[in-house]
C-alpha positions in Angstrom: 83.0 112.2 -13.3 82.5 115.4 -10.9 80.0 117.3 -11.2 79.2 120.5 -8.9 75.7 121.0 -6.3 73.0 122.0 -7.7 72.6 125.2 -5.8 75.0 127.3 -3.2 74.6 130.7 -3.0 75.5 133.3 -1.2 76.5 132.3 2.6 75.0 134.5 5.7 75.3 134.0 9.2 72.5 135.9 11.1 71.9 135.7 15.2 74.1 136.9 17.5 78.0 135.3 17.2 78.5 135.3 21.1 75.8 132.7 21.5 75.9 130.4 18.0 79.2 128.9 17.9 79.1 129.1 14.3 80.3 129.4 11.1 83.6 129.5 9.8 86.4 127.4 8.4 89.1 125.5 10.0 89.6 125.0 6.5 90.5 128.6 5.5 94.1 129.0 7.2 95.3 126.0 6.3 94.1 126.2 2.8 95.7 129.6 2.2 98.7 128.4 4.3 99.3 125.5 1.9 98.1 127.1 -1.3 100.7 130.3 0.0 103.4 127.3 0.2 103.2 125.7 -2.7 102.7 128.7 -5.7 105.1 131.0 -3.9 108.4 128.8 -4.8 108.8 130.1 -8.1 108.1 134.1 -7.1 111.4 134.9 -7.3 111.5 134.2 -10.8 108.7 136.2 -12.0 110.7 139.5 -12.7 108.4 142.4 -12.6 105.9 140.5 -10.5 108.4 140.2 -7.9 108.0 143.5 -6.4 104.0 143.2 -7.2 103.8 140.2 -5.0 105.9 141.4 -2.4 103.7 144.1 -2.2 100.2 142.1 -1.9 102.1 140.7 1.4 101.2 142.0 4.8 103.2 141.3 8.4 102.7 142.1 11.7 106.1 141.4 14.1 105.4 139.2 16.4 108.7 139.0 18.2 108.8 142.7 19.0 105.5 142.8 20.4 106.0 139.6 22.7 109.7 140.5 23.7 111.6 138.1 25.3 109.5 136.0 27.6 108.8 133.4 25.4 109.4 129.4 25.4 112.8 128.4 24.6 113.1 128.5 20.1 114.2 124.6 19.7 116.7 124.8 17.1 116.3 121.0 16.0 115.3 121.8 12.5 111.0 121.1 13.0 108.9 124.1 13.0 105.9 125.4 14.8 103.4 127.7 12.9 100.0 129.0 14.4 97.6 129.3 12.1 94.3 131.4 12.3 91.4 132.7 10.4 89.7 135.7 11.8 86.2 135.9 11.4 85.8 139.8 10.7 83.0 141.1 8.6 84.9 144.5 7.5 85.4 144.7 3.5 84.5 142.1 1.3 83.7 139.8 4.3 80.5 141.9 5.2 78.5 139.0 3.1 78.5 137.0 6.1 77.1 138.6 8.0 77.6 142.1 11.0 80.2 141.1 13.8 80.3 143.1 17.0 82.9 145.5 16.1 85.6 143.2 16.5 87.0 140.3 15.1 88.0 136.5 16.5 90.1 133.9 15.7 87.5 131.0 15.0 90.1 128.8 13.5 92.8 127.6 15.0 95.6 125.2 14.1 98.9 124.3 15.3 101.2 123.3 12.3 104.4 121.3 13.4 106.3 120.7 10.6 109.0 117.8 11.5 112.8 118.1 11.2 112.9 116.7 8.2 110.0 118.4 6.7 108.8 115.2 5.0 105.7 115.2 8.0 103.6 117.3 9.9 101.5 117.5 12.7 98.6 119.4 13.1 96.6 120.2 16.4 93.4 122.3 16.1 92.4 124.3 19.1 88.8 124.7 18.9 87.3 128.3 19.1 85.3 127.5 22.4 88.0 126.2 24.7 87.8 127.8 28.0 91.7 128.5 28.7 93.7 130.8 30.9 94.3 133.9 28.7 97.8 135.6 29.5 98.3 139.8 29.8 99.0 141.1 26.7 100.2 143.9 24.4 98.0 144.6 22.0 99.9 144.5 18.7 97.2 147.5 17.2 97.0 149.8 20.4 100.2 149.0 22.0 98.0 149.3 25.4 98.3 146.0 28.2 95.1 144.1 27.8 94.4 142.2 31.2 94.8 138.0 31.5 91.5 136.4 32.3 90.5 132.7 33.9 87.7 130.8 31.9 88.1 133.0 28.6 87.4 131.6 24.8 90.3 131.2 23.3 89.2 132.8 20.3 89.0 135.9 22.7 92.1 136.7 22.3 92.6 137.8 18.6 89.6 139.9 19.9 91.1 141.7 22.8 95.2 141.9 21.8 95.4 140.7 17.7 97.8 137.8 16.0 100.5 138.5 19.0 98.1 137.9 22.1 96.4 134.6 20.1 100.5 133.7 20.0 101.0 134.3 23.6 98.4 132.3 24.3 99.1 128.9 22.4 102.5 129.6 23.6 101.2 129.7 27.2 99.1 126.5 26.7 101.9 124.5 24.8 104.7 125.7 26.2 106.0 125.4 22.4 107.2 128.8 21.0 105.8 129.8 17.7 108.1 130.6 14.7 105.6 131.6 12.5 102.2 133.0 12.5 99.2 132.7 8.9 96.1 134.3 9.0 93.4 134.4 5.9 89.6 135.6 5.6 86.7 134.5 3.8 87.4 136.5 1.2 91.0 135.2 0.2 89.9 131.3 1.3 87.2 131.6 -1.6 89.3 133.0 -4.3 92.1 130.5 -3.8 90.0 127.6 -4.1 88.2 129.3 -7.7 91.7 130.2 -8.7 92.6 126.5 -8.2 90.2 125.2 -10.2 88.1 124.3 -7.5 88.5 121.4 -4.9 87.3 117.9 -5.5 85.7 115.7 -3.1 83.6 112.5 -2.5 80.9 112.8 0.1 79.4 109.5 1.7 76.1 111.2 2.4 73.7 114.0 1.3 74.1 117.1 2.7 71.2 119.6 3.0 72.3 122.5 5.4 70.0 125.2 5.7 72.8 127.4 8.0 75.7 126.7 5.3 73.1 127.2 2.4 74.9 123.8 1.1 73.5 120.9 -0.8 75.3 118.1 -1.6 73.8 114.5 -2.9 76.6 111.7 -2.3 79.3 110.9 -5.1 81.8 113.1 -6.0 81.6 116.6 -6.8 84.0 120.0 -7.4 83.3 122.5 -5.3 83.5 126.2 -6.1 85.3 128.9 -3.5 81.1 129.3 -2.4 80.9 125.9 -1.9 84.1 125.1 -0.6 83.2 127.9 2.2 79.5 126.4 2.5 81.3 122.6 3.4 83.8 123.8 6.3 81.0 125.8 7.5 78.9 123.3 7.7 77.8 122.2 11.5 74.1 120.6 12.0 73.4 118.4 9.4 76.6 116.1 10.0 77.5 114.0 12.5 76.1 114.7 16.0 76.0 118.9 14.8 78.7 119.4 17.7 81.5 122.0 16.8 84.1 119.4 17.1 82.4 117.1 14.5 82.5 119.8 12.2 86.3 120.2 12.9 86.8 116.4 11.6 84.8 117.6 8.6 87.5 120.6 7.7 90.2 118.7 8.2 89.2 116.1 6.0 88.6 118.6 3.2 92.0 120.3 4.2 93.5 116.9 3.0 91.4 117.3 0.0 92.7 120.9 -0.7 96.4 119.9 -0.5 95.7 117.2 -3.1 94.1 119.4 -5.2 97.2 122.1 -4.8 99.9 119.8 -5.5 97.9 118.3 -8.5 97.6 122.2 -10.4 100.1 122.5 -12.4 101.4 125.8 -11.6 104.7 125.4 -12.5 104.5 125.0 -16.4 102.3 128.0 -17.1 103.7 131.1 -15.6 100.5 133.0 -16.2 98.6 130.2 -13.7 101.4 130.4 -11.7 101.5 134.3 -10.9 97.7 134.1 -10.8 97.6 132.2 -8.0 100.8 133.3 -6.6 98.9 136.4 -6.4 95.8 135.7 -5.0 97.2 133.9 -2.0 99.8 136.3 -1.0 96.9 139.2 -1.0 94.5 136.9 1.2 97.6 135.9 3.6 98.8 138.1 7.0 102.1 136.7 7.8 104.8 137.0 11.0 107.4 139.8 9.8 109.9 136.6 9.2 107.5 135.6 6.2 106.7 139.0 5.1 108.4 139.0 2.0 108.5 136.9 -1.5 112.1 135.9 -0.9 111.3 134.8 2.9 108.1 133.1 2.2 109.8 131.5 -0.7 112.2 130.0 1.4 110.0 128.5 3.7 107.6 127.1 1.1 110.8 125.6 -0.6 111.0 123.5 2.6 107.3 122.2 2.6 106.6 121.5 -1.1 107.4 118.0 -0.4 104.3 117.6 2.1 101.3 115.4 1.2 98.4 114.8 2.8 99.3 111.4 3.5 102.2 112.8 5.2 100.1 115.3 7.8 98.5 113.8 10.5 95.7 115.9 12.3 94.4 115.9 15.4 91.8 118.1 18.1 93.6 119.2 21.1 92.2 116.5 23.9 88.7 118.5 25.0 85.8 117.7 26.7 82.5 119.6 27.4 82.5 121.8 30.4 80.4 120.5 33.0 79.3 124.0 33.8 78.1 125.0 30.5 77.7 122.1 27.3 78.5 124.5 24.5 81.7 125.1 25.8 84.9 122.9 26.1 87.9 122.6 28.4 91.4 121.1 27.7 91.8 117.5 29.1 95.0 119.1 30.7 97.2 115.4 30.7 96.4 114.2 27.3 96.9 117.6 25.9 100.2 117.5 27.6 100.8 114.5 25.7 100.6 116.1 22.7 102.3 119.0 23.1 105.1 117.2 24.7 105.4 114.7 21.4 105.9 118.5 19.0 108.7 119.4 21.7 110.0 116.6 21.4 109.8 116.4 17.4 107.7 112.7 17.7 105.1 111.7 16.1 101.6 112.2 18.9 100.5 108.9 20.4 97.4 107.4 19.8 96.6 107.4 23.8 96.8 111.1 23.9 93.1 111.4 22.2 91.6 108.6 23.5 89.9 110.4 26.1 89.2 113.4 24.3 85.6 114.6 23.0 87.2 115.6 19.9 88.2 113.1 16.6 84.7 111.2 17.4 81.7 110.3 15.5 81.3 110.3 12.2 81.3 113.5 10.5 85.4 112.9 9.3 84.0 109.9 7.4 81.3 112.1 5.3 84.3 113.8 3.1 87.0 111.6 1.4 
């Protein structure tokens, strides 16, 4: 039987963000990704709420602000979508906490959604990686915003938006995007309460004071609170390193999608146009998603995706020998990897062997 923890309330990050690594949620894109997916098949047959939903739904175009220097667009029948969650603290999102006047893309994923679309694969970049930032255009000020060596990746939401954080995956991968998702705290915490909540089985007690989480082992159903509590949790699992806590999101990620498939929003249209429109308000999309009838299209061509189908991997990392809290790619293993999503294969098991990431134990403390 699941029960919920005995106390979570409300979440605050305090210190400056620059210096904590922090908080946030690899959890939150890809829940409001798949939660988007799956409730937005049937919008076209909600009538009146067609035009409501449509209007929850906002796009930035990504093609027009990157033009036409791009990788080659594969047309093999796989897909590539980048998916972000920015960590601002404008709105609703002030809870956790004062940003610097800007916000950053602190989760990071790389969805590759075979030809087929009966598997995906899905690389997370982690927010610290020290990378080779392109010039870009600012898709808010139209202005150039200079490249720069040794930059956080999660820099550039900060200095150019959705279409510079494109650029650069697309300069890392060589892979060309065709869609970009982006979701907040806000949005992550109302889909999981409009879901009913998200049930999982932890192997050990968690008691973080940063996450304001408590969890004995055994199974429980977490709140939207909770839920946000769990990915954000860092110290108190596994060796407290950024990348263990990665392995924890995913593994609740896997959890989510379970937990989506298993509503049954397509026998109560009131459920069903609940949630439809609580995700398509906490989602940004690429203009080519922007709209009911798009986004119903491409979710018609994931709804047969499992967890069990989705493999997920870090991008091969390790710690930068001139500064521990930050991480650079392992440059031929990470080619490895982006070379199997070119090539639509599965990634091979000696492309993360070396890597810092997908160790320890901290995937094993959610199931």
């Amino acid at each position: 039987m699941s029960g919920q923890s005995g106390s979570s309330t409300r979440i605050r990050a305090t210190g400056k963000r620059r210096r904590k690594p922090s908080r946030r949620r690899r959890a939150t894109v890809m829940a409001a990704w798949t939660a988007a997916g799956v409730v937005v098949v049937g919008g076209a047959g909600l009538g009146y709420a067609y035009v409501k939903l449509n209007d929850n739904l906002k796009a930035v175009d990504i093609n027009a602000a990157l033009g036409k220097n791009r990788p080659v667009d594969v047309d093999n029948g796989s897909q590539d979508i980048l998916v972000l969650g920015s960590d601002s603290r404008s709105g609703a999102n002030s809870a956790y906490g004062v940003d610097e006047g800007t916000a950053r893309s602190d989760t990071a994923m790389v969805v590759h959604v075979n030809k087929g679309h009966k598997t995906a694969s899905v690389v997370s970049i982690p927010r610290d990686t020290l990378v080779t930032r392109p010039d870009c255009t600012s898709d808010t000020t139209g202005e150039t915003v200079a490249g720069e060596q040794r930059a956080m990746f999660n820099t550039a939401y900060e200095v150019g938006g959705p279409a510079c954080a494109v650029k650069t995956v697309e300069s890392m991968s060589g892979i060309r995007m065709d869609h970009y998702v982006e979701v907040d705290f806000t949005g992550f915490k109302k889909l999981i309460d409009q879901l009913g909540g998200v049930k999982i089985t932890t192997t050990q007690a968690i008691d973080d004071p940063k996450s304001h989480l408590h969890l004995q082992p055994g199974t429980h159903t977490l709140d939207g609170e909770q839920s946000l509590g769990l990915v954000r949790t860092r110290k108190s699992v596994g060796d407290g390193s950024d990348l263990g806590r990665i392995q924890l999101q995913q593994a609740f990620i896997k959890a989510l999608m379970e937990q989506a498939k298993s509503v049954g929003v397509f026998s109560n249209p009131k459920t069903l146009f609940d949630l439809a429109d609580t995700a398509t308000k906490a989602v940004t999309t690429d203009s080519d998603l922007g709209s009911v009838k798009k986004l119903t299209g491409f979710a018609t061509g994931l709804k047969g995706l499992g967890s069990k189908n989705v493999t997920m991997v870090t991008m091969p990392v390790q710690y930068d020998p001139a500064d521990p809290n930050r991480v650079i790619p392992l440059e031929e293993s990470a080619q490895q990897v982006w070379t199997a999503l070119k090539h639509d294969r599965p990634i091979p098991a000696s492309a993360t062997e070396k890597s810092a990431g997908d160790k320890g134990e901290a995937g094993k403390v959610v199931q």
